[in-house]
C-alpha positions as a Markdown table, in Angstrom:
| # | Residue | x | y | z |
|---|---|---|---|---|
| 1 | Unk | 34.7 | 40.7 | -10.6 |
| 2 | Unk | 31.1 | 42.2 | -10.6 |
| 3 | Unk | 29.8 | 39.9 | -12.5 |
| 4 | Unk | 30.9 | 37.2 | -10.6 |
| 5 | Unk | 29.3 | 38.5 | -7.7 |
| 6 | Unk | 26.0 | 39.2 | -9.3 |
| 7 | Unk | 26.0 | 35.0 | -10.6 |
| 8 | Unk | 27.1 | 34.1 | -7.4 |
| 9 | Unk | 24.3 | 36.1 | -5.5 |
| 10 | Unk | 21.7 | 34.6 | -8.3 |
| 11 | Unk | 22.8 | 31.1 | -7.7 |
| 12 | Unk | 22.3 | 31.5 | -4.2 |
| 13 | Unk | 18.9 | 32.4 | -4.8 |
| 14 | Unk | 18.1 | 30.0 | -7.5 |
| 15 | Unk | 19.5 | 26.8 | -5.2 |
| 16 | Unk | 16.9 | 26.6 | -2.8 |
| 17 | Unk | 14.3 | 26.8 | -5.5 |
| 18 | Unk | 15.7 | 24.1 | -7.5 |
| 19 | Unk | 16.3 | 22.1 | -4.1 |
| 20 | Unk | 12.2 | 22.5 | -3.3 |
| 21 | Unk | 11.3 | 21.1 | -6.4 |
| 22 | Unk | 9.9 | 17.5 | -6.7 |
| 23 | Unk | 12.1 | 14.9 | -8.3 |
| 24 | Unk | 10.8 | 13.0 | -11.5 |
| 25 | Unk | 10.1 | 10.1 | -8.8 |
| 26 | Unk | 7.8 | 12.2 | -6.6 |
| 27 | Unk | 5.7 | 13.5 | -9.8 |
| 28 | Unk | 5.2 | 10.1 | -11.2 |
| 29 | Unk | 3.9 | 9.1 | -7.8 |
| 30 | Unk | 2.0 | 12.1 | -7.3 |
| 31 | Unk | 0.3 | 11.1 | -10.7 |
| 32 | Unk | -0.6 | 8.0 | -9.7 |
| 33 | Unk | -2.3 | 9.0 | -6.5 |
| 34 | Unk | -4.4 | 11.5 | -8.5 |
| 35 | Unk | -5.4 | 8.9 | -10.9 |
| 36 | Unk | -6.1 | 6.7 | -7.5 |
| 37 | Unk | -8.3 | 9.7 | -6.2 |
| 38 | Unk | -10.0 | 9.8 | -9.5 |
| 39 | Unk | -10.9 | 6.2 | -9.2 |
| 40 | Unk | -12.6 | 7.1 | -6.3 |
| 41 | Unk | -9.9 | 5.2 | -3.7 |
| 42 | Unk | -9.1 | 7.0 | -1.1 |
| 43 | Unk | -5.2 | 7.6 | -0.4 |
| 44 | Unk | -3.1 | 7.8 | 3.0 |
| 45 | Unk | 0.7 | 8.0 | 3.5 |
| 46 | Unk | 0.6 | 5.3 | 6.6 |
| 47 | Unk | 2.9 | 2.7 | 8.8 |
| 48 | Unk | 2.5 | -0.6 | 9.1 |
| 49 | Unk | 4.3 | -3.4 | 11.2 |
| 50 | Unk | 6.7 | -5.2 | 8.7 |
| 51 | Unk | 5.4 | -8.9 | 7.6 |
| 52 | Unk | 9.4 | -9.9 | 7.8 |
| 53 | Unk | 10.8 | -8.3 | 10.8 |
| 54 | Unk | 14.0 | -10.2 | 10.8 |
| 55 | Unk | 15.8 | -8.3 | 8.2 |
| 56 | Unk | 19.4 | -6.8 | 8.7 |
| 57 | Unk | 17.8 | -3.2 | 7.7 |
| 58 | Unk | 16.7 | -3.1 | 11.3 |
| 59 | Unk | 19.9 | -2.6 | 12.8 |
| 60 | Unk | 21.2 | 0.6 | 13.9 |
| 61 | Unk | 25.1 | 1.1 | 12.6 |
| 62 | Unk | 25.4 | 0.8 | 16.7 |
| 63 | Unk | 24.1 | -2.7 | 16.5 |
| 64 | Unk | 20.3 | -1.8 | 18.3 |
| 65 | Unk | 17.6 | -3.4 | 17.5 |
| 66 | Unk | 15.0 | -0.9 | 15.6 |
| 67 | Unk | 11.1 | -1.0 | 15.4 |
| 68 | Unk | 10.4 | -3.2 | 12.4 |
| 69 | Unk | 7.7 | -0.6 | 10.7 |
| 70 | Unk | 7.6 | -0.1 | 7.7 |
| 71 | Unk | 6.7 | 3.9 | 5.6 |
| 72 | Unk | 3.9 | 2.9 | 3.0 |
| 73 | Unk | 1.3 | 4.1 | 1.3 |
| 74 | Unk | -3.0 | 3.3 | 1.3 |
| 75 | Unk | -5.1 | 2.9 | -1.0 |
| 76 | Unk | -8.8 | 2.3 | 0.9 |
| 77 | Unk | -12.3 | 1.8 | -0.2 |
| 78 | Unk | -14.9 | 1.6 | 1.9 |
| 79 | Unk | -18.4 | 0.1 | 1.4 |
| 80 | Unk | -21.8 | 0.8 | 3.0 |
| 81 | Unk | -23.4 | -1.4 | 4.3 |
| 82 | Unk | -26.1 | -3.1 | 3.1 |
| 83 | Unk | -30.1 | -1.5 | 3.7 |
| 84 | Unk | -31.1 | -5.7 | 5.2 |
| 85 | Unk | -31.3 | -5.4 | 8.6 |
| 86 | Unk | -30.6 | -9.1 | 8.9 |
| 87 | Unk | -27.7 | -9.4 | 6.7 |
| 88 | Unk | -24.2 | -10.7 | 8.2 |
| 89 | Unk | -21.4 | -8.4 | 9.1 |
| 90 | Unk | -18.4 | -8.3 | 7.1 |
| 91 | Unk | -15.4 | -9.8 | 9.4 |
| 92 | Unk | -12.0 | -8.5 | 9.5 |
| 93 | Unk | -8.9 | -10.2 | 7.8 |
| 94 | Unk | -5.2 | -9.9 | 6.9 |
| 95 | Unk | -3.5 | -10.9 | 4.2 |
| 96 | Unk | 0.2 | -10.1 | 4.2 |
| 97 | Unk | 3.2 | -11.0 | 2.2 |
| 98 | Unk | 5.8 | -13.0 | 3.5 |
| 99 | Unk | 9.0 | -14.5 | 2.6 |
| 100 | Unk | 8.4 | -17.5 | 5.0 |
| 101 | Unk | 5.2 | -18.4 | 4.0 |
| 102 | Unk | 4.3 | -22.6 | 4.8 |
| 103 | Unk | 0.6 | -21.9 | 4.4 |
| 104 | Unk | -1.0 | -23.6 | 1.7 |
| 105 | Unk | -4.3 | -21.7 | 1.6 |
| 106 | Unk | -3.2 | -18.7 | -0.4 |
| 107 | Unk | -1.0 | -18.6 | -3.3 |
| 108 | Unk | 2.9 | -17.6 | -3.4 |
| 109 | Unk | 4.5 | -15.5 | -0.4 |
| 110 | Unk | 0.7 | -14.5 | 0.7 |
| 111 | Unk | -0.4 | -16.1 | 4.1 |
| 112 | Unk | -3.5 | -14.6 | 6.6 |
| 113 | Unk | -2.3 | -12.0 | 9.5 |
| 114 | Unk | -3.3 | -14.3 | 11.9 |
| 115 | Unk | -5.8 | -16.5 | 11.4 |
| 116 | Unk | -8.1 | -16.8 | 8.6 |
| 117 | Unk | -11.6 | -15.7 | 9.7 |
| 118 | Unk | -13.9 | -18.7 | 10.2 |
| 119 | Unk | -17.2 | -16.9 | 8.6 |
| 120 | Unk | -15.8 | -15.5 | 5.2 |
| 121 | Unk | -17.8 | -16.0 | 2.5 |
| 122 | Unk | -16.7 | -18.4 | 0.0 |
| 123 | Unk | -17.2 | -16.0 | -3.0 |
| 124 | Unk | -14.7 | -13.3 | -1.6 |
| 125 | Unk | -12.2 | -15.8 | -0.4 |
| 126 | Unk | -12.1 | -17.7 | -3.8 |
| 127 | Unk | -11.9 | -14.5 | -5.5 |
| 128 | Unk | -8.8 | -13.2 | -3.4 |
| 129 | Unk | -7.0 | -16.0 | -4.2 |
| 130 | Unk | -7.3 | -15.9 | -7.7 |
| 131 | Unk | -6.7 | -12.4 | -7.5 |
| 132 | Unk | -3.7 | -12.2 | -4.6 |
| 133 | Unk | -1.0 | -12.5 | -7.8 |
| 134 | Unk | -1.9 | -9.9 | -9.8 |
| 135 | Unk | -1.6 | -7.4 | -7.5 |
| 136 | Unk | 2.0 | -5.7 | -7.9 |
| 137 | Unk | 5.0 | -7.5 | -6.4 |
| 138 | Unk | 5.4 | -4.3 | -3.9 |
| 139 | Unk | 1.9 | -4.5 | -2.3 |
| 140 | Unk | 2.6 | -5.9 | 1.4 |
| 141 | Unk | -0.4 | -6.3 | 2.8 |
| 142 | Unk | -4.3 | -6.5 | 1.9 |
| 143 | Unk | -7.0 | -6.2 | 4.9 |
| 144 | Unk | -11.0 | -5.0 | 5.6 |
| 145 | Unk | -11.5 | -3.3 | 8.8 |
| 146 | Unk | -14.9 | -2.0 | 9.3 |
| 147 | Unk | -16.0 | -2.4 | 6.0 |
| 148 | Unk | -12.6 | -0.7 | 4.5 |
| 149 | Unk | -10.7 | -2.9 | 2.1 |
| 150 | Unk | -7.0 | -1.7 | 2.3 |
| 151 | Unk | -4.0 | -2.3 | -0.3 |
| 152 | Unk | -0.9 | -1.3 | 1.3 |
| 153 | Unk | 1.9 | -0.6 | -0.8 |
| 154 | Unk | 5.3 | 0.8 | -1.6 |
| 155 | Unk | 4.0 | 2.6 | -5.5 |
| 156 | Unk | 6.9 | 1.6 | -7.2 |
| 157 | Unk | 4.6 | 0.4 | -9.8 |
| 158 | Unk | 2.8 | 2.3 | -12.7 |
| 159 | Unk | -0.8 | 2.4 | -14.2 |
| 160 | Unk | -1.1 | -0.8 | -14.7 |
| 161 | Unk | -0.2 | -1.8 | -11.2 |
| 162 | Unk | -3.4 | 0.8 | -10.2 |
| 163 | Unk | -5.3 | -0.4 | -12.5 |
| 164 | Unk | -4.9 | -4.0 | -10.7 |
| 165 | Unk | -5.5 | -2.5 | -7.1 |
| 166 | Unk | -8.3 | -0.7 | -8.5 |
| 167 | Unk | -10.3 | -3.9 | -9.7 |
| 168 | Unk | -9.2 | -5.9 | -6.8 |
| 169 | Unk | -11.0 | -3.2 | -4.6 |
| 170 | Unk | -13.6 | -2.7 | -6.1 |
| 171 | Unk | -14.8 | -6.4 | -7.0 |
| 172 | Unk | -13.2 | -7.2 | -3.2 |
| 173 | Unk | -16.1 | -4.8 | -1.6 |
| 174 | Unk | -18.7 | -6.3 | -3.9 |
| 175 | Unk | -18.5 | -9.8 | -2.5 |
């Protein structure tokens, strides 16, 4: 009967510990925002308004209509900007992913925010549409604000799905 007592008490201790421990899932995608940080992208846990806000998943079980925002994740680079006093400014654009895309501009589900912006340089643009499809299929939405390029996604991929971000970023900001 002591002894049972004793396990008992010990398993009551040991729970909570186990229970505070990350899962397998939350250390792979703590890995890949480390390798992110190492790649010098910059990572923030964020919320953005869903691309497809129609969706059954934003009912209550009471039948209310909820926000349509959706929990995802980062991953930013910003760029300086350039030492020529004369040089254009970089203009802000969206680039999200939708299921009921009817533009023909950008390739597959992608279509622009709003509307695409009028002075984009034809270098960037042609590169971000041959580069739109292969980012991973859980990246929602690309943008530049202020000279911060922005890949926001859901990290349900691995390396090689960084990897992919990583280059569009980086050759995205050089353009």
């Amino acid at each position: 009967m002591e002894y049972l007592i004793v396990v008992g008490i010990l398993l009551m201790i040991v729970a909570p510990i186990m229970a505070v421990l990350p899962t397998p899932s939350q250390r792979k995608k703590m890995a890949l925002r480390k390798a992110a940080m190492s790649l010098g992208i910059n990572v923030e846990i964020t919320s953005i308004d869903d691309p497809d806000p129609l969706q059954a998943k934003y009912l209550s079980s009471s039948g209310k209509q909820l926000p349509p925002i959706l929990k995802v994740v980062a991953y930013r680079v910003q760029y300086v900007r350039p030492m020529e006093w004369n040089s254009p400014p970089r203009r802000n654009w969206v680039i999200e992913r939708r299921k009921d895309n009817e533009e023909g501009e950008l390739p597959g589900a992608w279509c622009w925010g709003s509307e695409p912006p009028p002075e984009l340089s034809s270098k960037l643009l042609s590169f971000i549409i041959l580069n739109l499809e292969s980012l991973p299929q859980d990246v929602i939405r690309v943008d530049e604000c202020s000279r911060i390029i922005s890949v926001y996604w859901q990290e349900l991929g691995d390396e090689q799905g960084l990897q992919s971000i990583h280059y569009f970023l980086e050759n995205c900001g050089k353009l």
